[in-house]
C-alpha atoms as one frame of an Amber mdcrd trajectory, in Angstrom:
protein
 147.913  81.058 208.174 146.393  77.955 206.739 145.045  74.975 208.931 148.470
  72.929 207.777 150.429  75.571 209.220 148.750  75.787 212.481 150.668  74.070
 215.168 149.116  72.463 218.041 151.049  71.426 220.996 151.795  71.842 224.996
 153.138  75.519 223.801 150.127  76.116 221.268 148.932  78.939 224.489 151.890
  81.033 222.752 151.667  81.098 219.142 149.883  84.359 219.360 153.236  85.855
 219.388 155.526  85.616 216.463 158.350  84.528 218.456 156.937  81.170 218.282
 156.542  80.464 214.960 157.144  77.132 212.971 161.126  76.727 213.848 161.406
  74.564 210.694 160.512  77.410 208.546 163.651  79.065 207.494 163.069  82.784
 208.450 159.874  82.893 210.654 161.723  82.029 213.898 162.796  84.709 215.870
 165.171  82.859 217.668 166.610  80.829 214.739 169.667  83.411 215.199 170.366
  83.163 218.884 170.115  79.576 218.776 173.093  76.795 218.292 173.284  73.861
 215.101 173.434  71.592 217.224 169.578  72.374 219.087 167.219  69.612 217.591
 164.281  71.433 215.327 161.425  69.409 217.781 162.776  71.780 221.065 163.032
  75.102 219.295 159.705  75.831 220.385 160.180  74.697 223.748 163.515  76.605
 224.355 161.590  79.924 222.945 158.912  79.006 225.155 161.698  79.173 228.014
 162.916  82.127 226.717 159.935  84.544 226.750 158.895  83.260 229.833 161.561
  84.162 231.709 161.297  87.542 229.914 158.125  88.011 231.420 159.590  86.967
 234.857 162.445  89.767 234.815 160.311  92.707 233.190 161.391  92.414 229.981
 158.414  91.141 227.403 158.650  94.600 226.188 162.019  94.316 225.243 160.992
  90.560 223.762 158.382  91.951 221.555 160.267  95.180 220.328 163.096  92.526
 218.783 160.934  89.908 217.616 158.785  92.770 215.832 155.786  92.219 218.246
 155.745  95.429 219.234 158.009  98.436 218.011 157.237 100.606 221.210 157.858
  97.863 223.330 161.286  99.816 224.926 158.129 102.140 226.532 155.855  99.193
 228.132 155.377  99.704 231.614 155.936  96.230 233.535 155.190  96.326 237.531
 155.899  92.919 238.121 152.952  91.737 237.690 154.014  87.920 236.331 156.474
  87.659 238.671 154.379  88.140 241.287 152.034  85.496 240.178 154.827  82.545
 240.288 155.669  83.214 243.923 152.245  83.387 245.128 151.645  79.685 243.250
 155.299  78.760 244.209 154.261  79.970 248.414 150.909  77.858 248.448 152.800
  74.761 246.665 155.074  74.721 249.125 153.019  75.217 252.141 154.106  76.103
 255.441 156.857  73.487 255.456 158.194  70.147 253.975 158.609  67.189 256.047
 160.354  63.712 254.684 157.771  60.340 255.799 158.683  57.069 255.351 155.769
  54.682 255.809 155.587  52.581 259.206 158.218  55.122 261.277 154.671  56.267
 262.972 154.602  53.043 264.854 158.120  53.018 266.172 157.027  54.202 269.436
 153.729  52.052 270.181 154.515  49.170 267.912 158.570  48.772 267.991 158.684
  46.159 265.669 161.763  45.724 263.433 160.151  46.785 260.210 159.047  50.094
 262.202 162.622  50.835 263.957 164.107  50.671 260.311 161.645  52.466 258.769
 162.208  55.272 261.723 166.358  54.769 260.706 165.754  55.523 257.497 163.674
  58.652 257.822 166.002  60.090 260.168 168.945  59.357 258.236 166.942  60.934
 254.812 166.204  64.129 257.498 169.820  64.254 258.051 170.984  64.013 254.588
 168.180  66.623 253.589 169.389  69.800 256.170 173.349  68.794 254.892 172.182
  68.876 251.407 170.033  72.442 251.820 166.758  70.695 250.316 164.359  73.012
 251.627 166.429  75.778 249.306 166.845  73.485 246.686 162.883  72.286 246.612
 161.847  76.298 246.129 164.513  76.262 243.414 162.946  74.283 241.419 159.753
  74.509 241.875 160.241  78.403 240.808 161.551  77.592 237.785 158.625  74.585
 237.619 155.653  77.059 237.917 156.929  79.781 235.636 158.613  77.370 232.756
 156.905  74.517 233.462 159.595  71.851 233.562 162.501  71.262 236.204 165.394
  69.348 236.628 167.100  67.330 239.363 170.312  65.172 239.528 171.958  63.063
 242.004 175.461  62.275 242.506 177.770  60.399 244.540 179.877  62.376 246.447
 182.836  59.634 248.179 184.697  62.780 249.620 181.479  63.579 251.559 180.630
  60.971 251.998 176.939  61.752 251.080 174.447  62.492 247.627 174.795  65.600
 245.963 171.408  67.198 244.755 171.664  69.429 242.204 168.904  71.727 240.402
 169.057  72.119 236.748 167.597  74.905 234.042 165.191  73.120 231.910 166.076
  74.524 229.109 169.398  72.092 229.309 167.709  69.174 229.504 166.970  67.221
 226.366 165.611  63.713 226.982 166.022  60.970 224.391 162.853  59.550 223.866
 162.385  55.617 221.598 162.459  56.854 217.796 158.865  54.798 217.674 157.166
  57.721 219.379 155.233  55.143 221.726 156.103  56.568 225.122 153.727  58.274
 227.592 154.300  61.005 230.076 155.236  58.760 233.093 157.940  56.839 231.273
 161.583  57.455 231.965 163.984  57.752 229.111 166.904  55.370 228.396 169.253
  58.309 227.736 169.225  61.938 228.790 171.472  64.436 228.146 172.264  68.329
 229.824 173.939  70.385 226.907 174.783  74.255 226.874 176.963  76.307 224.805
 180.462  77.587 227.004 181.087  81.134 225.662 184.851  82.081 224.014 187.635
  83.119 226.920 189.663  84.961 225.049 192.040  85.912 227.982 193.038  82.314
 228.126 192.633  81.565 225.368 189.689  79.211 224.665 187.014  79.013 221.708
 183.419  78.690 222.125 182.684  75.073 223.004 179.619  72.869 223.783 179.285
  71.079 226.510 177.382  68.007 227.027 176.548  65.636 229.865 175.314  62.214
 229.289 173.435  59.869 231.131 172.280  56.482 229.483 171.399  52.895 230.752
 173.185  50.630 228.849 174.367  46.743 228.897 176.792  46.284 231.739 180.849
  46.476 230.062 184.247  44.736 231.298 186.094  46.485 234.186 187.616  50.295
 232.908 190.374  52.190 234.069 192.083  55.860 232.685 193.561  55.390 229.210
 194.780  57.792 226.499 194.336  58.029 223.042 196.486  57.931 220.261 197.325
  61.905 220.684 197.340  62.017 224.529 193.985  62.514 225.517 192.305  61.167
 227.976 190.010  58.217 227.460 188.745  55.469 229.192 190.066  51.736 228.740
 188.203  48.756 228.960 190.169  45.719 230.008 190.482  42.586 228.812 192.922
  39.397 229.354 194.873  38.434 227.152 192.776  35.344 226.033 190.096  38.697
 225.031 188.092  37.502 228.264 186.790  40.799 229.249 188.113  41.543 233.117
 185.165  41.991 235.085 184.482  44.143 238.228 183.945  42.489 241.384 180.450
  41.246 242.013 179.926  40.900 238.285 179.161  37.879 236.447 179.666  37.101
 232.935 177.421  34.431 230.830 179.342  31.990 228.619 176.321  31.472 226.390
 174.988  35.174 225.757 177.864  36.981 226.606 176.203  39.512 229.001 177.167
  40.826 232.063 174.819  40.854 235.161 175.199  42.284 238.738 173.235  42.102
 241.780 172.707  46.013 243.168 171.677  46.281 247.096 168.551  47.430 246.915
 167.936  44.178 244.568 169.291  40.998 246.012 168.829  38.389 244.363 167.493
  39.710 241.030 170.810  40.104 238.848 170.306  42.325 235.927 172.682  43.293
 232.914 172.202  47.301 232.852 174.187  49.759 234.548 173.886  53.966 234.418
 176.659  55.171 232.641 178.158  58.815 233.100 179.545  61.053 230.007 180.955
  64.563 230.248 182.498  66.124 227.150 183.108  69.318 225.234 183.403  70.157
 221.398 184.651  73.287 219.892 181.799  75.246 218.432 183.874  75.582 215.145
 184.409  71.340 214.657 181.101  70.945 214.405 178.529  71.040 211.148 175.266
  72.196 210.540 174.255  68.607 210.320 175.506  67.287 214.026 172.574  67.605
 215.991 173.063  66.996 220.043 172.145  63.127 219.536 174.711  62.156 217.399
 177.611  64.414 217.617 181.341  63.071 216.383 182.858  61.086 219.433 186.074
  61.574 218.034 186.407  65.257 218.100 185.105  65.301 222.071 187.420  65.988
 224.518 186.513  64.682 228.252 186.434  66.065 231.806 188.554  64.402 234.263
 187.221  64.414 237.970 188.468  65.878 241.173 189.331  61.691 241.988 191.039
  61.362 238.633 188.436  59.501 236.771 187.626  59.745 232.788 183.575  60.884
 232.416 183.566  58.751 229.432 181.072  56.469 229.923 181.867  55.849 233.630
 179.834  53.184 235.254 177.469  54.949 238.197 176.964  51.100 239.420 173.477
  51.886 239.431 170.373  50.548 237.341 168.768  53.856 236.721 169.315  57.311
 235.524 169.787  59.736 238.689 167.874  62.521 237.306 164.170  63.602 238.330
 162.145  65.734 235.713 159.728  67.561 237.575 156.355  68.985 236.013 154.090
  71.919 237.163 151.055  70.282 235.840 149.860  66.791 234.874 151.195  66.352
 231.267 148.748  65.230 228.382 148.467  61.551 227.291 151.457  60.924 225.580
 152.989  64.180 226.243 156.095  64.655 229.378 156.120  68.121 229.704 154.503
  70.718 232.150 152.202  73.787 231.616 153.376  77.137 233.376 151.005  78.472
 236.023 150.616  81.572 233.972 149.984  80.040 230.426 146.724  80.446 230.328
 146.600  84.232 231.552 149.748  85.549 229.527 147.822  87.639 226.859 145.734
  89.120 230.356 149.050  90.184 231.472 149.915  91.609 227.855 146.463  93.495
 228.320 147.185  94.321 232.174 150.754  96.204 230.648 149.191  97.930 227.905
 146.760  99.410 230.620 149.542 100.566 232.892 151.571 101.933 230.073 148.242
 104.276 229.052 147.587 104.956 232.581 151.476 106.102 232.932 150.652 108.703
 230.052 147.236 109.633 231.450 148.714 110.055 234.558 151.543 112.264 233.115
 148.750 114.863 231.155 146.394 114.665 234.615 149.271 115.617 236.769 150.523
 118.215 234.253 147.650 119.470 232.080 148.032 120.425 228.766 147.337 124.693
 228.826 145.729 126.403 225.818 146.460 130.369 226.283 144.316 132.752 223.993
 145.482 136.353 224.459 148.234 135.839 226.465 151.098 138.318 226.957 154.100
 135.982 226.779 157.851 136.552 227.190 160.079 137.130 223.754 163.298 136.283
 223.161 165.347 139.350 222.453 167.933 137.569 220.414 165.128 135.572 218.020
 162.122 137.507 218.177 160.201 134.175 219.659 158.177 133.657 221.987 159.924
 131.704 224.680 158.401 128.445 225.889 155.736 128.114 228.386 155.914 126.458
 231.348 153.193 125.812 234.334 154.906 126.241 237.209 153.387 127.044 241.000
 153.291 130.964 241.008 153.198 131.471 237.203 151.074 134.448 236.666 149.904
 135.308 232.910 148.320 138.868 231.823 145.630 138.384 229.625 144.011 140.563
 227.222 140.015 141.347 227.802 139.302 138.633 225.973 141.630 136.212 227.118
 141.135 132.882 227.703 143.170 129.908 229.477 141.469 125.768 228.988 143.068
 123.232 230.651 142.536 119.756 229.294 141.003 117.738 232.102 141.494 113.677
 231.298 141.285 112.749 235.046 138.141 110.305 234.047 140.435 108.106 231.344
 142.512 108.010 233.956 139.421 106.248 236.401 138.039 104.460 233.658 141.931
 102.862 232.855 142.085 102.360 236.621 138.898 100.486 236.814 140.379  98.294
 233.911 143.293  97.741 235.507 141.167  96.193 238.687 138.575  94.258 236.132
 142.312  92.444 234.527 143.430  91.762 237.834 140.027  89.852 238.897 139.888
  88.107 235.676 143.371  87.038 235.644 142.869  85.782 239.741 140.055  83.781
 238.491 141.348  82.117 234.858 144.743  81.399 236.912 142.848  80.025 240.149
 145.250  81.448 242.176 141.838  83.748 242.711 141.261  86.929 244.537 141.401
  85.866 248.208 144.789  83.841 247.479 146.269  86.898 245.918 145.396  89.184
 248.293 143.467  91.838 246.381 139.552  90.574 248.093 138.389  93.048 250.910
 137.914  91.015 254.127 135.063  92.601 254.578 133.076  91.331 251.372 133.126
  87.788 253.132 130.087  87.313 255.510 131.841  83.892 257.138 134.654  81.912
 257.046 132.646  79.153 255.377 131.887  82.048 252.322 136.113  82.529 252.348
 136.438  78.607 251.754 134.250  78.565 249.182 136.117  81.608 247.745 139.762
  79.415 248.124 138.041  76.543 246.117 139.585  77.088 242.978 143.278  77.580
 244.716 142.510  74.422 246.720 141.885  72.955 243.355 144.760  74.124 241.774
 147.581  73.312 244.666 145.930  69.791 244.873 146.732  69.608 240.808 149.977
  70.368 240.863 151.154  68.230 244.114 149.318  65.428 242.707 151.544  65.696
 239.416 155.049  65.823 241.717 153.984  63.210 244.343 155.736  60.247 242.249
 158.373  62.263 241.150 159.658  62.896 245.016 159.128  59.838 246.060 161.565
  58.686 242.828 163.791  61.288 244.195 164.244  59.902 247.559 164.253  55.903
 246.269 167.561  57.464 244.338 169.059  58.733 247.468 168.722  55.723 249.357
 170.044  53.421 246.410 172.683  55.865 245.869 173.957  55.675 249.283 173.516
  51.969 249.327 175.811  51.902 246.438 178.431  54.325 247.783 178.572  51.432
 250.837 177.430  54.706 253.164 177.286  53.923 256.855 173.876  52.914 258.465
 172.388  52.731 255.387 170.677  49.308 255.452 170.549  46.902 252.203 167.434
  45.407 250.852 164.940  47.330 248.689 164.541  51.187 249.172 161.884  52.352
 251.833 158.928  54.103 250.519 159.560  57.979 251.315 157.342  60.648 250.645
 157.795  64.452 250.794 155.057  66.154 252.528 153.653  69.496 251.779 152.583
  71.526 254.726 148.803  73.641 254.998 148.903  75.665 251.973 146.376  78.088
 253.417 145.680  79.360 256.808 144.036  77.413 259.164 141.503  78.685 262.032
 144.019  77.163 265.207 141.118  78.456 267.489 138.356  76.633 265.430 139.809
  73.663 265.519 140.943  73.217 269.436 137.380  74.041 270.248 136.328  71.037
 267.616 138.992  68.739 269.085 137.810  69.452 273.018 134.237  68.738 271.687
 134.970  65.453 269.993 137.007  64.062 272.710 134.402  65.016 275.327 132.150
  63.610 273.513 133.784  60.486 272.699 133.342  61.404 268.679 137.053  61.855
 268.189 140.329  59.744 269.502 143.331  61.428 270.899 145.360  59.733 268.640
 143.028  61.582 265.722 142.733  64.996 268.021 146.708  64.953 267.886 147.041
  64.857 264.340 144.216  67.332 263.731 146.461  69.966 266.109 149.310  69.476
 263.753 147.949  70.021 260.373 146.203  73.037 262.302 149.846  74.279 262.541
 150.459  73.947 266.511 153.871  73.229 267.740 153.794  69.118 268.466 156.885
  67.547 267.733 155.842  64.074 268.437 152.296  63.065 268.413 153.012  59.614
 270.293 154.642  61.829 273.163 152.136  64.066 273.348 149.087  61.574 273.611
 151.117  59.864 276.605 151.378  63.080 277.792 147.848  63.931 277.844 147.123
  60.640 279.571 149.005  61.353 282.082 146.892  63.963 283.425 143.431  62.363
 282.609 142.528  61.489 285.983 139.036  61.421 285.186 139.640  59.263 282.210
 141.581  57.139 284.451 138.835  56.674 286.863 136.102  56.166 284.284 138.375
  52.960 283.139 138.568  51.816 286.836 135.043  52.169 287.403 134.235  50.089
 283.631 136.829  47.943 284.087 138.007  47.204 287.961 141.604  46.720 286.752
 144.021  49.002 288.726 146.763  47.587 285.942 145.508  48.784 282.898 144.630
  52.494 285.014 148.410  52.653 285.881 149.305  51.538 282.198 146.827  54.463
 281.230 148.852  56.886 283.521 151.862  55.616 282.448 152.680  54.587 286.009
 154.983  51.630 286.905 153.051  48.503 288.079 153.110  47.874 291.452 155.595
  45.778 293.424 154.151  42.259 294.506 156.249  42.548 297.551 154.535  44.479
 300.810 157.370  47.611 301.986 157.936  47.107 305.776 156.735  50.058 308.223
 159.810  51.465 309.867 158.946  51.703 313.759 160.063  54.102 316.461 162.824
  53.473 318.653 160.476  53.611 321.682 158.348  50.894 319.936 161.455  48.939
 318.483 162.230  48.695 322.416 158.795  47.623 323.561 157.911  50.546 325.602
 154.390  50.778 326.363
């Protein structure tokens, strides 16, 4: 391979194997066979990227590399899970304890209950609410699975009017195809003006179907006239743009159509007062397999040979206005992309050829194993069985009891290869270390470090410092994307008129990751009694230190006016410094006292003036 040939990109970590060769040289692809016309030549190497990583996932890189020619014993590759193993430990210290949905300023709801607060509060409950109907939690570790061992993952949003609610739906990203400007001057935190989700629909011959693509279509686009269902000329369905009968195009209500340039604006909800003339518009069609050439490639296939979906409401998804301003689908990376690049790097990229090296080592130590357990016997002098029928000697077997006569010479070696089995053992530990530590997932976060080898718990942090790294990396690189996510939702419901959803611009809502390693709960109460003793530390920050500890506080603002309830020291320190019995029973959170003096009930003897 020349320097022209050599191909250096976010997949270059793969070209070791021959899988990934040049896809736009005819024969050198391994997956040029398994893969549709109508897959653009710029994501062959992406989609084979996919392809053997998921391999790796499900045991099967043996399998990969026996087809592809990597390997011709690769049927007899021992795999022991090894990969997979890797993705959930990166995929359990992502994720953290737990998620939790924020929306900045519902904190002061309780001690400040201004309006912008109490909506703010609204808003994150109602985003709560929509989150435990809509199985987010499950959806999250969905894709960020897929995230940390392909690199990429999907999200869309839909409105749902029978529910009532958004839809969130988790995507394979090896159906995603964005469509990027054709200048090539984008960078990886720019959003695409058209994306599509295409896979092929296998043949059904019991009722009697053909192999068909399938493509869905999202694009922002100038704002049209008013639609409805329509037909075409041989009865399919199609979508029909209205007009009157002057060719005044009929507009939807809210709309607003320029005389002088001829475009269409609308004011969305979560924009008033800024009109703008694009809209998202929704496409879902098949082809037959057969109707299409070598030449239609995914971006430009014949319109007129599609046939649309229709929708559970009725509605044509051909080019059906969303009535929104943006495309409702979130690309999510497992690492920060390159300058001008937009997609991720898998967690185990970098390590892959330790894990080819970590199964070559457990497939010798399987036959090592197999020759210690059961030696291989050489007999010399040896009286063994014939057959009567062949004259042979009959096969020997070491069995428990098997007794041999020997002649006076005789002579029985065993071959002894219990130390290649150590010495691929002690391999087999030195690959695991080095693949902790190249990952940074490292030995303490994947469980293989002796507890004992740490002198302290400060020695164990230092230990976790490439893992802290790491999980820091990747939530850094998804922090915008959630925060996208949620803007969608509440635009989306703003659009579908949902109840209690309020208008205006969309709240900024975050998705918080919980501790990603464990915390020392005892460690820190003693360093939260010590700081508020010694008037180092606030309640308010005490509080918030016992949460991220992991202790079970629902609501800090409760809890601090619980605690001050019981400070009856505090509470005389404040009336000693201050001499204002108010601000003590404010403290306590104690009514104020009555102006008005209670009357003392009196006896009946004194009530009658008896001495």
């Amino acid at each position: 391979m020349g320097l022209r040939a050599l191909i250096t990109d976010v997949w270059s970590w793969l070209d070791y194997k021959p899988a990934m060769a040049d896809p736009r040289r005819p024969g050198r692809n391994a997956w040029a066979e398994l893969t549709s016309s109508w897959v653009p030549d710029e994501d062959l190497r992406r989609l084979a990227a996919y392809r053997l990583l998921a391999a790796y996932d499900s045991n099967q890189a043996g399998q990969v590399a026996a087809v592809t020619g990597d390997d011709k014993d690769g049927t007899e590759r021992r795999e022991l899970g090894d990969p997979s193993k890797l993705v959930d430990t990166a995929l359990g210290y992502l994720l953290g304890a737990d998620q939790t949905i924020t929306v900045a300023g519902a904190e002061h709801a309780d001690d400040e209950p201004t309006a912008e607060a109490t909506m703010a509060l609204a808003v994150q409950d109602r985003l709560r609410a929509w989150a435990e109907k809509e199985l987010l939690p499950l959806r999250v570790q969905q894709a960020e699975r897929t995230a940390i061992l392909l690199g990429d993952a999907v999200y869309t949003l839909a409105w749902d009017p029978t529910k009532g609610r958004v839809l969130l739906r988790t995507w394979d990203p090896g159906l995603f195809f964005p469509e990027w400007s054709e200048d090539g001057e984008h960078d990886g935190a720019d959003f695409p003006l058209r994306v599509h989700l295409a896979w092929d629909i296998p043949e059904d011959e019991r009722r009697g179907l053909k192999a068909r693509l399938r493509r869905i279509t999202y694009e922002l686009a100038p704002i049209g006239p008013a639609s409805r269902r329509g037909a075409t000329k041989d009865g399919a369905a199609a979508r029909e743009y209205l007009y009157t009968d002057t060719g005044e195009p009929i507009l939807i209500p809210g709309d607003t159509l320029h005389p002088d340039t001829g475009a269409i604006t609308r004011t969305y909800p979560w924009a008033p007062g800024k009109p703008t003339p694009w809209t998202c518009y929704l496409t879902d069609a098949e082809w037959e397999l057969d109707d299409l050439n070598r030449g239609d490639i995914l971006y430009d296939l014949p319109l007129h040979k599609a046939t649309y979906r229709i929708r559970a409401d009725g509605e044509v998804l051909d080019r059906l206005d969303l009535m929104a301003d943006f495309l409702p689908v979130v690309h999510i990376t497992n690492s920060i992309p390159t300058s001008g690049d937009h997609w991720g790097k898998p967690t185990i990229a970098t390590v892959l050829q330790a894990l080819d090296e970590l199964s070559a080592t457990d497939t010798d130590s399987s036959g090592a194993s197999a020759t210690t357990g059961s030696p291989i016997i050489g007999l010399a002098g040896a009286r063994l069985p014939i057959d009567r029928a062949t004259g042979q000697p009959l096969p020997v077997k070491v069995r428990a009891g098997t007794v041999w006569q020997l002649n006076d010479n005789g002579r029985m070696d065993a071959l002894d290869t219990s130390a290649q089995l150590a010495e691929l053992r002690a391999r087999v530990d030195h690959l695991l270390d080095r693949i902790a530590a190249n990952s940074r997932l490292t030995a303490a976060g994947l469980g293989t470090l002796d507890p004992t080898a740490l002198p302290s718990g400060y020695a164990l942090q230092l230990a976790l410092g490439p893992l802290d790294s790491l999980v820091a990396a990747m939530r850094l690189a998804r922090t915008h994307k959630y925060a996208v996510l949620l803007r969608m939702v509440q635009r989306l419901h703003q659009a579908g008129q949902a109840e209690g959803w309020p208008a205006g611009e969309a709240l900024p809502a975050r998705l918080m990751w919980g501790p990603h390693t464990p915390t020392d709960r005892a460690a820190v109460l003693d360093e939260v009694v010590k700081g508020v003793g010694a008037g180092v530390l606030s309640v308010e920050t005490a509080v918030r230190m016992l949460i991220e500890a992991g202790y079970p506080i629902d609501d800090a603002q409760g809890e601090i006016e619980r605690v001050q309830a019981r400070a009856f020291d505090a509470a005389v320190r404040l009336a000693d410094a201050t001499g204002d019995n108010v601000a003590v029973r404010d403290y306590l959170g104690l009514p104020p006292v009555s102006p008005e003096v209670p009357g003392v009930p009196l006896s009946p003897m004194a009530a009658e003036g008896s001495p």
